[in-house]
N, C-alpha and C positions, 0 to 999 in steps of 0.2 A: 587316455581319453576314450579308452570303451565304449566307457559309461554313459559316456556323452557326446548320441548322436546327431549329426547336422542339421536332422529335424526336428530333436527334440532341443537346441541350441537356439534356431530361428524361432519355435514356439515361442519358448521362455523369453529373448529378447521381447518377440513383440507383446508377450502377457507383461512384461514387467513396465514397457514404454510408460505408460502415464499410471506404473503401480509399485514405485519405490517405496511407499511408505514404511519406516518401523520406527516401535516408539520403545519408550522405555521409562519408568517413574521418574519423575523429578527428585525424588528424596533419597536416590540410588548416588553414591558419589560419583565423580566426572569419572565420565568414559577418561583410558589410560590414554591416546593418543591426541594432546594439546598441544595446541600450537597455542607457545608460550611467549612470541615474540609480541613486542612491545606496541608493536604496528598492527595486532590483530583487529583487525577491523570491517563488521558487519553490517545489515542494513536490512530491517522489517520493516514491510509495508503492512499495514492491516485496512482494508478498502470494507468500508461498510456502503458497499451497491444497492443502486435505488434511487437516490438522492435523498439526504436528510435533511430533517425540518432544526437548522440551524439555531430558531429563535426558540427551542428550547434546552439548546444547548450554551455556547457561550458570542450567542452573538442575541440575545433575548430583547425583548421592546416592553416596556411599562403598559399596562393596562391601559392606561388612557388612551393609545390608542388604538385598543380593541374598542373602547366604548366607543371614541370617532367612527368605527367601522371599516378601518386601515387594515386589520391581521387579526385572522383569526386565533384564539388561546382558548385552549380545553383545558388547561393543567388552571387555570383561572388564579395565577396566583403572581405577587410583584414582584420581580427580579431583585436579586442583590447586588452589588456593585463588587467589581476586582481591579485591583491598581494592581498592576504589575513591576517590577523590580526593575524595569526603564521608564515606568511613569504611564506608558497606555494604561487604557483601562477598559473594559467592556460590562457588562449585563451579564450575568447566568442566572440559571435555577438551579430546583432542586434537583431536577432528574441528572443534574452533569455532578451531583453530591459526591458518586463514588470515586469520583475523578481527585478531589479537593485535594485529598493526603500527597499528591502527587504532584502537584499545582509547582511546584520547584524543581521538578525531573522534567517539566515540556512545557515550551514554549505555544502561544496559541496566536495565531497567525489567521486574521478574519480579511474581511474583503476582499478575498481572492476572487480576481474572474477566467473565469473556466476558458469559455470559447463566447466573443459576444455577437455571433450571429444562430448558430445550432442549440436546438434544445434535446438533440437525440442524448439516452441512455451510452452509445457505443460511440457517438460524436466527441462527448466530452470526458468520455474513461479512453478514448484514445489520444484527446488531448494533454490529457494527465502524463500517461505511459510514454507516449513517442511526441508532442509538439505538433501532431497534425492531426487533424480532426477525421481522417481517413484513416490513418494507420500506418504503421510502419516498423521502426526499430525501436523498440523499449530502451525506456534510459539505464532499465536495473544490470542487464549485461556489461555495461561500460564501467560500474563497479569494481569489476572481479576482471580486473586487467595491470597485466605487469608495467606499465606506465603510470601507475596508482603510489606505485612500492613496496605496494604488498606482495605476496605470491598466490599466483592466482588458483584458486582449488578448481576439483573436479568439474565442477559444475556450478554454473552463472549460481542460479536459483534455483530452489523450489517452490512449488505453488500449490493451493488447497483453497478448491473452488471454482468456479467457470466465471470469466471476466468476460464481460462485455465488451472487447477489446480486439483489433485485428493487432496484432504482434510478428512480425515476420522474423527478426532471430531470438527465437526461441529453442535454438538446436542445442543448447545444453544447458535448458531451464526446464526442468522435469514437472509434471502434472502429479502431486501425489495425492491418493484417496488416506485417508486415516484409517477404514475400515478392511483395507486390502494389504496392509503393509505386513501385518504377522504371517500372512502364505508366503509373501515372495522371500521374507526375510527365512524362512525355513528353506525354500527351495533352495537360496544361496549358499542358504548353510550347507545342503546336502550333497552340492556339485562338487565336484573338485576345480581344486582351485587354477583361474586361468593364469595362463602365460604367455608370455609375448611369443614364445618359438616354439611352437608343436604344429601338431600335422592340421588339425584343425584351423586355427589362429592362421596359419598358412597360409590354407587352403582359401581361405574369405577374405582374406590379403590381395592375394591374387584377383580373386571374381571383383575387389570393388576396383584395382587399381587399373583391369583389363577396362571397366568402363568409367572411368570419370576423367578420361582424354574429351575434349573438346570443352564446347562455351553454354552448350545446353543446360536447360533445369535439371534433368535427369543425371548427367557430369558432375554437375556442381553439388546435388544431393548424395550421391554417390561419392564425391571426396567429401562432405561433414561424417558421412556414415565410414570412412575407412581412418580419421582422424577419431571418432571417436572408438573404434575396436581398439587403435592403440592406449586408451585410457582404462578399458577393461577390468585389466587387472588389476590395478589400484583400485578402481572402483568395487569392485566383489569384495575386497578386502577388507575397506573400507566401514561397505555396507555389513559385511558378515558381525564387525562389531558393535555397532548398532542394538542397546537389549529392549526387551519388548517391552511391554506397559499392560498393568491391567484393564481391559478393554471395559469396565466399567466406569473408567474417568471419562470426565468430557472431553470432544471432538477439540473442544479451545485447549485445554489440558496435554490432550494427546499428541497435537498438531506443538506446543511447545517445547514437550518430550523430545520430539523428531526434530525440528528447527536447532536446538541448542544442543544435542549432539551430532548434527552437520558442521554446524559451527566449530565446535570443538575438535573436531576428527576432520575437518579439512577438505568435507563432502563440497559445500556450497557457501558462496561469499552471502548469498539473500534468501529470505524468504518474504513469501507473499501469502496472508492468509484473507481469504474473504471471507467477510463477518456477514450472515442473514440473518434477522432477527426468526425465533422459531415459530411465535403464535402467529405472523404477519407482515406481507410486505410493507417497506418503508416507503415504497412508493402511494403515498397516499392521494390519489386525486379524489374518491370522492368524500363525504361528510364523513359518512360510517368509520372509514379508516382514517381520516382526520383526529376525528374524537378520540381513536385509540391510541395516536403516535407517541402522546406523554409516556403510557406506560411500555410501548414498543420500543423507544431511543432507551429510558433505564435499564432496561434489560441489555439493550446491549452495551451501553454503558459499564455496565457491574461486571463483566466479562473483559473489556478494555481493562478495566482498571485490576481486575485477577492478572491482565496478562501484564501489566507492568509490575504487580505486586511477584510475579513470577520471575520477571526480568534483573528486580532487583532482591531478589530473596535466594536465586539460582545463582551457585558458583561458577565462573568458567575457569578460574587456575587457584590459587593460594592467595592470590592479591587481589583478584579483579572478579567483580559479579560480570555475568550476563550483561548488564546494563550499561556498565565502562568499560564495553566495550560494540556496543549498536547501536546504530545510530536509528532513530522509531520514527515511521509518519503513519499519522492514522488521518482520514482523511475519505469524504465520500467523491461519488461525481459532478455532483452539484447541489446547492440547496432546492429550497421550497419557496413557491408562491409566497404573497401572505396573506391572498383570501382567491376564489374563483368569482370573475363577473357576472354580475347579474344575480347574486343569491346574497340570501341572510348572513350576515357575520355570525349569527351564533349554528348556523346548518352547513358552511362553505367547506370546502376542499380543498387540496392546493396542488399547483404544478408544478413543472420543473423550473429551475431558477438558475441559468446558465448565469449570471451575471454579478456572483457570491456564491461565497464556499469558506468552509473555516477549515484550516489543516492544523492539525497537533503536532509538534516533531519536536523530537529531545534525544536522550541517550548520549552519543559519544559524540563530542563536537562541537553541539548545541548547548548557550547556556539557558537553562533554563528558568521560567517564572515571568517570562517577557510576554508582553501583548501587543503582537506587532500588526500594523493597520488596521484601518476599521470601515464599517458600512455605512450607508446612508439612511433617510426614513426613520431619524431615529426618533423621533417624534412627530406626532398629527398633522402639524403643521406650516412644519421643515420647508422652505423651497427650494424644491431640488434642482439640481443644473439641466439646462438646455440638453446638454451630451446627456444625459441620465433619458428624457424625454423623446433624445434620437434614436435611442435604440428599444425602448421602454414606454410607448407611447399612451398607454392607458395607466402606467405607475401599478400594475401589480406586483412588480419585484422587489425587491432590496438591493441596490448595489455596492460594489465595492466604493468606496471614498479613493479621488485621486493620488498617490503616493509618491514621499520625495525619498528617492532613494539616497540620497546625500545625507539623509539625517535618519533616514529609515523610520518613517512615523507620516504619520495621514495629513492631508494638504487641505485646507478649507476653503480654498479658493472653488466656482463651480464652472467648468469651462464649457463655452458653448456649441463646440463640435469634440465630438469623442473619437479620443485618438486613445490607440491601444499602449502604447507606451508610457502615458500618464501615471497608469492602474497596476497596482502590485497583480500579481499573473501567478496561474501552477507554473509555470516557465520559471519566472523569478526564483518559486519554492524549488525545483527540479536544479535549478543550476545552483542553490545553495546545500544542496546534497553532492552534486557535482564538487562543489569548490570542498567541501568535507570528506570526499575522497581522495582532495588529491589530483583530481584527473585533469589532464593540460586540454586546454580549449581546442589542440589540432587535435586530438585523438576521439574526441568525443562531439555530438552534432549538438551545439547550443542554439540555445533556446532565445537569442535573441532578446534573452531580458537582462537586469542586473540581479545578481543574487540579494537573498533579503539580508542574511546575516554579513 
């Protein structure tokens, strides 16, 4: 260990913290070390943050009532109709086109409600991630646990992107850049390889186990940091076979390089990629950005749908793509308005819509082609429920429709006080990823709903 000293050991640790990334071609064949068991089982999140305009995706409204002056529509055109393979059925357009070929790989899951008092950006991506609108433990860690039956790899997750999110166990869910991954993966390469018994390894052995005696923050940080020294060496090892990617492909591209050879090699049970659309935010409050969301959601649409076309085109062994064996939610943090007060239908804007949200999920588990619950407002002249009106006073939003989870399908009845367990919930979606794990209800903090599937 010369070569490598305790200074330049603690550098690298902390250059590498949120810069594991390496990639490697997709059309390169599977990395040698698969995990070939039967039970191998993943879990991608793709978060396009901001909050998207739903109704031009597959929760869409008929023209007529843009002419009423109900929701705004820039894409100006009449929704088609989708029956799905349990009998739901919802409104799209064209911009969710790319999506179509796919329509049998994911299930589309509408009238979700987020949080129905907060309209914060970080209120309702934390109610996604942890159940509370504050923050706290991510559901993704609970995945990659030996109470699941799988065996748990190095590290919960990876992620690509900055979440609007407080997360508090994220101690072995890694930050990775796509554009920093080829340095650290060379440094790895060039160290010598660690081990659990040398004078080093030792030596840092010792300084974490001298302080992480007591009940303190700094203790308790101090043992995740001497639990994960002993993971080290797997880990460098791991990472060293990891091949690179020509940095000419896209960041979506590069980011699935790197996800499906964690997977493969036994880095990480999840990944998490955040999608931003590039010419503009999706947060569209005012007109100007309004008008553009048609073609801003396509874009990122056609990227969604590359990465499923990647999930299912990518081998993970001899029998099984990428796809059978991940379990995919894509999914924003809330929708959109469907016009702002006081202005033109054909100039408005929209806001945030904690009160609907449509999740995509399919992959492993999932069957897919289902259309499960649906929104309200779906025409001009709709009378919407008392409860819609308690929380929804002036009717700019869309809500979710009440949901009978005994049949799993939307309730027409309109009830006069809004009560949150009525309403298919992210909760409901969260514990039906839970229950697709595996995971026993003592091990993991539920979400107080029932699952959808």
């Amino acid at each position: 260990m010369s070569t490598l000293s305790r200074r330049k050991f603690l550098k690298l640790g902390l250059a590498g913290a949120g810069t594991l990334a390496v990639f490697r071609p997709s059309s390169l064949p599977a990395a040698p070390r698969i995990n070939t068991s039967s039970q191998a089982h993943f879990y991608l999140q793709l978060i396009v943050q901001g909050g998207w305009d739903t109704s031009y995706l597959f929760d869409a409204r008929p023209l007529a009532m843009t002419k009423a002056g109900k929701i705004q529509n820039y894409l100006g055109e009449e929704p088609s109709s989708w029956v799905g393979t349990n009998g739901g059925s919802l409104l799209t357009t064209s911009v969710a086109s790319a999506l179509m070929p796919f329509r049998n790989d994911f299930s589309v899951v509408n009238g979700v409600v987020m949080t129905p008092t907060f309209i914060g950006h970080d209120q309702n991506m934390n109610q996604l991630f942890t159940g509370n609108e504050f923050g706290g433990n991510s559901f993704v860690p609970y995945l990659n646990n030996a109470d699941t039956g799988s065996t748990p790899t190095s590290l919960d997750a990876i992620t690509s992107g900055f979440l609007f999110a407080h997360l508090e166990n994220q101690e072995s869910s890694v930050p990775l850049d796509p554009k920093s991954g080829s340095k650290l993966r060379s440094l790895f390469s060039a160290l010598p390889q660690a081990t659990p018994e040398n004078e080093l390894t030792n030596f840092i052995r010792a300084r974490y186990q001298a302080n992480s005696s007591g009940r303190g923050r700094f203790a308790q940080g101090t043992t995740l940091m001497r639990h994960g020294l002993e993971h080290t060496p797997t880990l460098q090892k791991v990472l060293s076979e990891i091949r690179p990617t020509d940095s000419a492909t896209s960041p979506d591209m590069q980011f699935c390089a790197l996800f499906s050879d964690c997977f493969r090699l036994g880095i990480a049970r999840s990944a998490v990629w955040v999608l931003t659309a590039q010419a503009q935010n999706i947060d569209a409050h005012g007109s100007n950005q309004a008008k553009q969301q048609p073609q801003v959601l396509k874009e990122l649409v056609n990227r969604i749908a590359l990465i499923f076309k990647f999930l299912r085109e990518t081998a993970y062994d001899s029998q099984r793509s990428l796809f059978d064996v991940t379990t995919v939610m894509v999914t924003s943090e809330f929708a959109r308005t469907m016009r702002s007060p006081g202005v033109p239908i054909d100039n408005t804007g929209t806001d945030h819509n904690n009160l609907n949200n449509t999740v995509l999920i399919g992959g492993k588990g999932i069957r897919g082609g289902q259309i499960i619950g649906a929104s309200d407002f779906q025409s001009a002249d709709e009378k919407l429920s008392p409860a819609h009106f308690e929380i929804d006073q002036y009717a700019l939003k869309i809500m979710g429709r009440p949901f009978d989870f005994a049949t799993a399908s939307p309730r027409i009845d309109t009830p006069e006080k809004f009560q949150i367990a009525d309403y298919l919930t992210i909760g409901s979606v969260v514990n039906t990823i839970y229950k697709n794990f595996g995971c026993p209800e003592t091990s993991t903090p539920t979400r107080k709903f029932l699952a959808v599937f």
